[in-house]
Chimera marker file (.cmm) of the C-alpha trace (Angstrom):
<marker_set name="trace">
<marker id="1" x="113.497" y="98.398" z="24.729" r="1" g="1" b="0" radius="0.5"/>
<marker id="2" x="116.429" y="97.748" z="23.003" r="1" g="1" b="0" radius="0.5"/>
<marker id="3" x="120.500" y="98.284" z="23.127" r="1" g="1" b="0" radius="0.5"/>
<marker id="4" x="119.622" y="101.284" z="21.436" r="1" g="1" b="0" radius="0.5"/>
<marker id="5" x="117.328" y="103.314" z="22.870" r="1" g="1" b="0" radius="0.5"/>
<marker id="6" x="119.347" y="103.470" z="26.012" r="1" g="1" b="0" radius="0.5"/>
<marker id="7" x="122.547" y="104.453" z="23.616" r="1" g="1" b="0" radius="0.5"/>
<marker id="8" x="120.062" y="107.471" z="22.181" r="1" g="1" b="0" radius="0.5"/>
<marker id="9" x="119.149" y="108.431" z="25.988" r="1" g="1" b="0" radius="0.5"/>
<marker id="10" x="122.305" y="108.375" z="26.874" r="1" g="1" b="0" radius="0.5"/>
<marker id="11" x="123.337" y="110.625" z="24.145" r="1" g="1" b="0" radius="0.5"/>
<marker id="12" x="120.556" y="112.697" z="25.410" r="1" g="1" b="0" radius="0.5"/>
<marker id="13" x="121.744" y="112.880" z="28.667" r="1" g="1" b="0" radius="0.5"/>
<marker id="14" x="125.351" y="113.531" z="27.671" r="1" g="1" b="0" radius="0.5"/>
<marker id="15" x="126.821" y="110.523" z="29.107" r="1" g="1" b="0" radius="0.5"/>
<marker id="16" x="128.846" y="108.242" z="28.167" r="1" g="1" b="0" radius="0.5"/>
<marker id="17" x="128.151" y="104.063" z="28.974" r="1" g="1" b="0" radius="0.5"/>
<marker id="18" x="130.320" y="101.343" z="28.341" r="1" g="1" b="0" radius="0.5"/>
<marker id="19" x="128.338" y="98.376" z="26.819" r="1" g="1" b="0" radius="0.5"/>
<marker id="20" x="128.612" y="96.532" z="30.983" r="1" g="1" b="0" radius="0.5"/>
<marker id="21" x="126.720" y="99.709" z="32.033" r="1" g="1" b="0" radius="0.5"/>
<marker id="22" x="124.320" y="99.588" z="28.578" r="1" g="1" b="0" radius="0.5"/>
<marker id="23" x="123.293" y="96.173" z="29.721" r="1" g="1" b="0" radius="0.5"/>
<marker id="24" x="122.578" y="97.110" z="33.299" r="1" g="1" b="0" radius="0.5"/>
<marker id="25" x="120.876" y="99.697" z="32.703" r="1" g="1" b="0" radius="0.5"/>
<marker id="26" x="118.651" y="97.982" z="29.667" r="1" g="1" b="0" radius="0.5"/>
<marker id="27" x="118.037" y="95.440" z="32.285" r="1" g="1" b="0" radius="0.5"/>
<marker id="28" x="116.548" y="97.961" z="34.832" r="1" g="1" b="0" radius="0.5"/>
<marker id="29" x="114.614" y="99.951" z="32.502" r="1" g="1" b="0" radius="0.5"/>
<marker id="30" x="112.848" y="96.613" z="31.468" r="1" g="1" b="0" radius="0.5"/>
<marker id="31" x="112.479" y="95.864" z="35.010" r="1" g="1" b="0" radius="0.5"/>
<marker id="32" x="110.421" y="99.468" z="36.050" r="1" g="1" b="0" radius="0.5"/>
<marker id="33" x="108.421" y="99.143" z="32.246" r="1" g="1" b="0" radius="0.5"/>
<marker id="34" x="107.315" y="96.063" z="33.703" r="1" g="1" b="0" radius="0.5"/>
<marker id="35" x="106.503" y="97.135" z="37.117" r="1" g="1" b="0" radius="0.5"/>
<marker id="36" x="104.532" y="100.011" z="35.427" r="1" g="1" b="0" radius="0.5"/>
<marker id="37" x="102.356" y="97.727" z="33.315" r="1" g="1" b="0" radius="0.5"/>
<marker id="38" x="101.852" y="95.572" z="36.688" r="1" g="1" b="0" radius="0.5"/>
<marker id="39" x="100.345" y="98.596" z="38.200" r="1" g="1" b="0" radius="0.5"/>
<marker id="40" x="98.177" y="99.678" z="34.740" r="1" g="1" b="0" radius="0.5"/>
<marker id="41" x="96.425" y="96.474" z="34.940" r="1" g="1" b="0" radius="0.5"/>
<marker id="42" x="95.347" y="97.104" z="38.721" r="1" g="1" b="0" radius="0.5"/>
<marker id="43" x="91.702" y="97.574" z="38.538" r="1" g="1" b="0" radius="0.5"/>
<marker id="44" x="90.548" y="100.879" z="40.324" r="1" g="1" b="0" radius="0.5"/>
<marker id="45" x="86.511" y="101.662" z="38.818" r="1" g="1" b="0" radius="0.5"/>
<marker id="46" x="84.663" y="100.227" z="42.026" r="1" g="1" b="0" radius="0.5"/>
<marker id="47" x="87.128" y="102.488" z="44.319" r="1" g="1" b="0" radius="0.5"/>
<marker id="48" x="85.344" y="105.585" z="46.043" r="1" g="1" b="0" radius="0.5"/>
<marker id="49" x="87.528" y="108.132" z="46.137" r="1" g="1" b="0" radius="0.5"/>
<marker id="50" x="87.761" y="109.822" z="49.539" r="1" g="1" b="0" radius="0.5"/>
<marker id="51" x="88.970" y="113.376" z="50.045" r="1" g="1" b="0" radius="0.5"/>
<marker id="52" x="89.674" y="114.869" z="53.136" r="1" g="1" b="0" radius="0.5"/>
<marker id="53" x="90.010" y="118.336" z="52.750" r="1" g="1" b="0" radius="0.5"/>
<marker id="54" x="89.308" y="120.728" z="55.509" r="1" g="1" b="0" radius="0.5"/>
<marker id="55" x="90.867" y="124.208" z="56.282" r="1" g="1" b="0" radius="0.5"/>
<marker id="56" x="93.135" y="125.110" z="59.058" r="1" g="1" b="0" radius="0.5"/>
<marker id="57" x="93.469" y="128.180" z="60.700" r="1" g="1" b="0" radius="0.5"/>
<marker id="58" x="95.597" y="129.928" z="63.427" r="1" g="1" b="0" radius="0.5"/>
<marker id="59" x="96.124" y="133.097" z="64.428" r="1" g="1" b="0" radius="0.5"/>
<marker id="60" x="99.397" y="135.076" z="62.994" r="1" g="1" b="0" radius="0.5"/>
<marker id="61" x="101.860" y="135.775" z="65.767" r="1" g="1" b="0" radius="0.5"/>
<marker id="62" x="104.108" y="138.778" z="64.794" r="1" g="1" b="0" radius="0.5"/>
<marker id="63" x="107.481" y="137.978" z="66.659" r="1" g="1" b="0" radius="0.5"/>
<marker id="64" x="109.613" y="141.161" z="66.563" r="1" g="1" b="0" radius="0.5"/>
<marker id="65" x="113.454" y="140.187" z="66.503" r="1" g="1" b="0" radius="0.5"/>
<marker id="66" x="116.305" y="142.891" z="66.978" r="1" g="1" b="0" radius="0.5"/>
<marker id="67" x="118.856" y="142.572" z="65.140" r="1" g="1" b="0" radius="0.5"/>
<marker id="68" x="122.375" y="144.487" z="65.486" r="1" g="1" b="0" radius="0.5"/>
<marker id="69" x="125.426" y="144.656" z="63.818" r="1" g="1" b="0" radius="0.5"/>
<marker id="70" x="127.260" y="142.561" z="67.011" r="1" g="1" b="0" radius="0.5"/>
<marker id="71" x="125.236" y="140.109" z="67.134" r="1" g="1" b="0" radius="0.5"/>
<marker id="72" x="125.298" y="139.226" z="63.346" r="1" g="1" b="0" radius="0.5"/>
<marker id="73" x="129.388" y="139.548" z="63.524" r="1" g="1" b="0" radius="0.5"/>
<marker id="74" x="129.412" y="137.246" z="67.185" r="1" g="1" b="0" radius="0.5"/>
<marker id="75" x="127.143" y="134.418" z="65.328" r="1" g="1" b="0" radius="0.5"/>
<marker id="76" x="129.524" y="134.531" z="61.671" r="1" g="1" b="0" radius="0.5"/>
<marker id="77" x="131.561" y="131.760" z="61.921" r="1" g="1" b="0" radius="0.5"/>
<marker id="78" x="134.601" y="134.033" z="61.109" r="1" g="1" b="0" radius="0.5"/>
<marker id="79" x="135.117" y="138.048" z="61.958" r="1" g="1" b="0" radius="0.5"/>
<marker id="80" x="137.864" y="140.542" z="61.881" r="1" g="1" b="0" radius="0.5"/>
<marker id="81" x="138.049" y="144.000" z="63.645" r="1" g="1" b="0" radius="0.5"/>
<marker id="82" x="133.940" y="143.815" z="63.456" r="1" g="1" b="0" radius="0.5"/>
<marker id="83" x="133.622" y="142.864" z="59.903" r="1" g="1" b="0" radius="0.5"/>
<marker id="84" x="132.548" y="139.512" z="58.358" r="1" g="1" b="0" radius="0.5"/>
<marker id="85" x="135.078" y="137.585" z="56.662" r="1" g="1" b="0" radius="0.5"/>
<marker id="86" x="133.817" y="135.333" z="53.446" r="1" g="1" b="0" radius="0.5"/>
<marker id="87" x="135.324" y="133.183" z="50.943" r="1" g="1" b="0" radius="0.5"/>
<marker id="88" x="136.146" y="135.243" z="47.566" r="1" g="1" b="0" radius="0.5"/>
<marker id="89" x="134.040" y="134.673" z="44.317" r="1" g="1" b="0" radius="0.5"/>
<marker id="90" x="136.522" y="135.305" z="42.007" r="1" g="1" b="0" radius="0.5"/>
<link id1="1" id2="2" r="1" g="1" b="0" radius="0.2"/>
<link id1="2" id2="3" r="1" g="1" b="0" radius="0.2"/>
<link id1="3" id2="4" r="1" g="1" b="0" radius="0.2"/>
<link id1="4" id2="5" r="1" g="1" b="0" radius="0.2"/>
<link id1="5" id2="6" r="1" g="1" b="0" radius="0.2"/>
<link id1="6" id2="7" r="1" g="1" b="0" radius="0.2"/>
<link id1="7" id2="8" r="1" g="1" b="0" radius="0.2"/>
<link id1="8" id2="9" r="1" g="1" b="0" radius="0.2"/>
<link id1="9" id2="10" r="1" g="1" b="0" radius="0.2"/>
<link id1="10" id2="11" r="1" g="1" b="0" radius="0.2"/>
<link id1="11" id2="12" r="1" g="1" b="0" radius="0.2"/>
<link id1="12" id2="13" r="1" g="1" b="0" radius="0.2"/>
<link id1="13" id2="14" r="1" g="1" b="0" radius="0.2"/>
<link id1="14" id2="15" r="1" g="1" b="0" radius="0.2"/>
<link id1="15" id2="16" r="1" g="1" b="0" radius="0.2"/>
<link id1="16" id2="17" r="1" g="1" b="0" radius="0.2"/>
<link id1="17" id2="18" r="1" g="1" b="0" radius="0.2"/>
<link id1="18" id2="19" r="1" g="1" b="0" radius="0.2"/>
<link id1="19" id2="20" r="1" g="1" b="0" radius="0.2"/>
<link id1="20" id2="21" r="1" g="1" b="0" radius="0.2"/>
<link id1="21" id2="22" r="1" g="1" b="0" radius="0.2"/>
<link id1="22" id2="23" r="1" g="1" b="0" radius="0.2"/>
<link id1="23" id2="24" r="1" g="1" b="0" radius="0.2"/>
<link id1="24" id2="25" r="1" g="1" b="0" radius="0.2"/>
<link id1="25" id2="26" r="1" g="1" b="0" radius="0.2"/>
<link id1="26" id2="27" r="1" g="1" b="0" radius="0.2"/>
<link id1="27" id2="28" r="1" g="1" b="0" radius="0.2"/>
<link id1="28" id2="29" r="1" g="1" b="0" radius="0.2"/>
<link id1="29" id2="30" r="1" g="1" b="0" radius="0.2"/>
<link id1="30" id2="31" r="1" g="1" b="0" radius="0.2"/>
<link id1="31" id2="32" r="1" g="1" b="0" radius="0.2"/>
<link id1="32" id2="33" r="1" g="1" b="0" radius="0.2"/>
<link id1="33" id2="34" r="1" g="1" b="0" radius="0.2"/>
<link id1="34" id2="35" r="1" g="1" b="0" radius="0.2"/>
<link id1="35" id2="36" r="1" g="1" b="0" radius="0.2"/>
<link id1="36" id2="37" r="1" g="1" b="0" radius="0.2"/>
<link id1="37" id2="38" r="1" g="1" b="0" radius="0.2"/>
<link id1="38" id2="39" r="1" g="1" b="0" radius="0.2"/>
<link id1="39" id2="40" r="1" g="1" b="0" radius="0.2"/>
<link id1="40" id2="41" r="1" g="1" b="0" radius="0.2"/>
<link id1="41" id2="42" r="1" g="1" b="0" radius="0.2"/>
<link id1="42" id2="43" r="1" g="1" b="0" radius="0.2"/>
<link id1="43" id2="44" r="1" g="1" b="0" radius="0.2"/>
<link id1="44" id2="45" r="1" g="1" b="0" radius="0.2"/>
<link id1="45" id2="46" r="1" g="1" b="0" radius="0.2"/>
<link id1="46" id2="47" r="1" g="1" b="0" radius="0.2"/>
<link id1="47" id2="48" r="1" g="1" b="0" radius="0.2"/>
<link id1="48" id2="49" r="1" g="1" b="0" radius="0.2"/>
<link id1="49" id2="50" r="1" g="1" b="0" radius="0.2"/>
<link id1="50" id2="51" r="1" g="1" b="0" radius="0.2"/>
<link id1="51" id2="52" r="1" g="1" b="0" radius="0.2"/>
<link id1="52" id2="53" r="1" g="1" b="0" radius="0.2"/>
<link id1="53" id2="54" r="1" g="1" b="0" radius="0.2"/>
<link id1="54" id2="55" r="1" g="1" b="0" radius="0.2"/>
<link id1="55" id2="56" r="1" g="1" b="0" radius="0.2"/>
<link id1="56" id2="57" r="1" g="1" b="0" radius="0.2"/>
<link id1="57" id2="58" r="1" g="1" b="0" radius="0.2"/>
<link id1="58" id2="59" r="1" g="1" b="0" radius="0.2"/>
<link id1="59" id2="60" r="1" g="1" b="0" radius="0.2"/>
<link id1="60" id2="61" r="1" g="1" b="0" radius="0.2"/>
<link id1="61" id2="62" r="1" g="1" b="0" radius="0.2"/>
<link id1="62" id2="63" r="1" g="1" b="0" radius="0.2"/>
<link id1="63" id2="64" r="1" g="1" b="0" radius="0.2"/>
<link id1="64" id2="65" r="1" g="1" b="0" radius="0.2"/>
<link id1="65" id2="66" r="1" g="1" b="0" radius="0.2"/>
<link id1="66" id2="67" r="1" g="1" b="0" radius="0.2"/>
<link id1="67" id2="68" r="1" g="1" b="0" radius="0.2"/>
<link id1="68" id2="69" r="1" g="1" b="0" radius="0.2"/>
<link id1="69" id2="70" r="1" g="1" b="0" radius="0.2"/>
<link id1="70" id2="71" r="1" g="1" b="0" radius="0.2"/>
<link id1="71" id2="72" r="1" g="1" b="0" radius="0.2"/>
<link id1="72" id2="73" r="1" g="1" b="0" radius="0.2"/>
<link id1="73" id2="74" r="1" g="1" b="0" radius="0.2"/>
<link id1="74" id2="75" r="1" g="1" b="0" radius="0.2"/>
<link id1="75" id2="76" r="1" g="1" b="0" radius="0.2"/>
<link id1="76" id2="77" r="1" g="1" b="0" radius="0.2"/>
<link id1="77" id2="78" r="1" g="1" b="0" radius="0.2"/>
<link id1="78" id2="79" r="1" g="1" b="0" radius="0.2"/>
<link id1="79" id2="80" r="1" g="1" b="0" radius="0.2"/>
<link id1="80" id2="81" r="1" g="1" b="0" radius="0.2"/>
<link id1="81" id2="82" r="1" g="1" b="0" radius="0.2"/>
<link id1="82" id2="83" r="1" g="1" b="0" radius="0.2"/>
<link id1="83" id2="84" r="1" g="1" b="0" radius="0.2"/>
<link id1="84" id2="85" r="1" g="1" b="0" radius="0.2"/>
<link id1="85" id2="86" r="1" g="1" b="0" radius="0.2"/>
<link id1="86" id2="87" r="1" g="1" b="0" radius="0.2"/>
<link id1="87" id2="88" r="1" g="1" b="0" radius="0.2"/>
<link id1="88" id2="89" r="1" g="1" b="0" radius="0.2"/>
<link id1="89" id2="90" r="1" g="1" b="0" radius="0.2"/>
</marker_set>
């Protein structure tokens, strides 16, 4: 990698680096490209791969909740004269 491939990805990304954070960040991308050809040279043909898959069951529990129009005002963090009071979206 070079200065300017991480200029390109930062263009990319639509962000701006001064050339401090261009190095840094040149040096870490070399640093995880080599980690990554570290692991593709880890030899894996003589592994057996080993699944464990099994199902799981339970039973389905219907729980029947009531709900009412007190007890969703009491539990709102903020009510007035029974209604709900939330922040505007405008």
């Amino acid at each position: 990698m070079e200065i300017k491939d991480v200029e390109k990805l930062a263009e990319l990304a639509r962000i701006e680096l001064s050339n401090v954070e261009k190095k840094e960040l040149l040096s870490d991308m070399e640093g995880i490209l080599e980690y990554v050809k570290q692991i593709e040279r880890v030899e894996v043909e003589d592994t057996k791969i080993q699944y464990d898959l099994y199902n799981v069951w339970r039973e389905d529990k219907i729980e029947f909740q009531q709900f009412s129009h007190e007890k969703i005002v009491e539990q709102f963090p903020d009510s007035k004269d029974g209604f709900v009071k939330v922040k505007k979206i405008m």
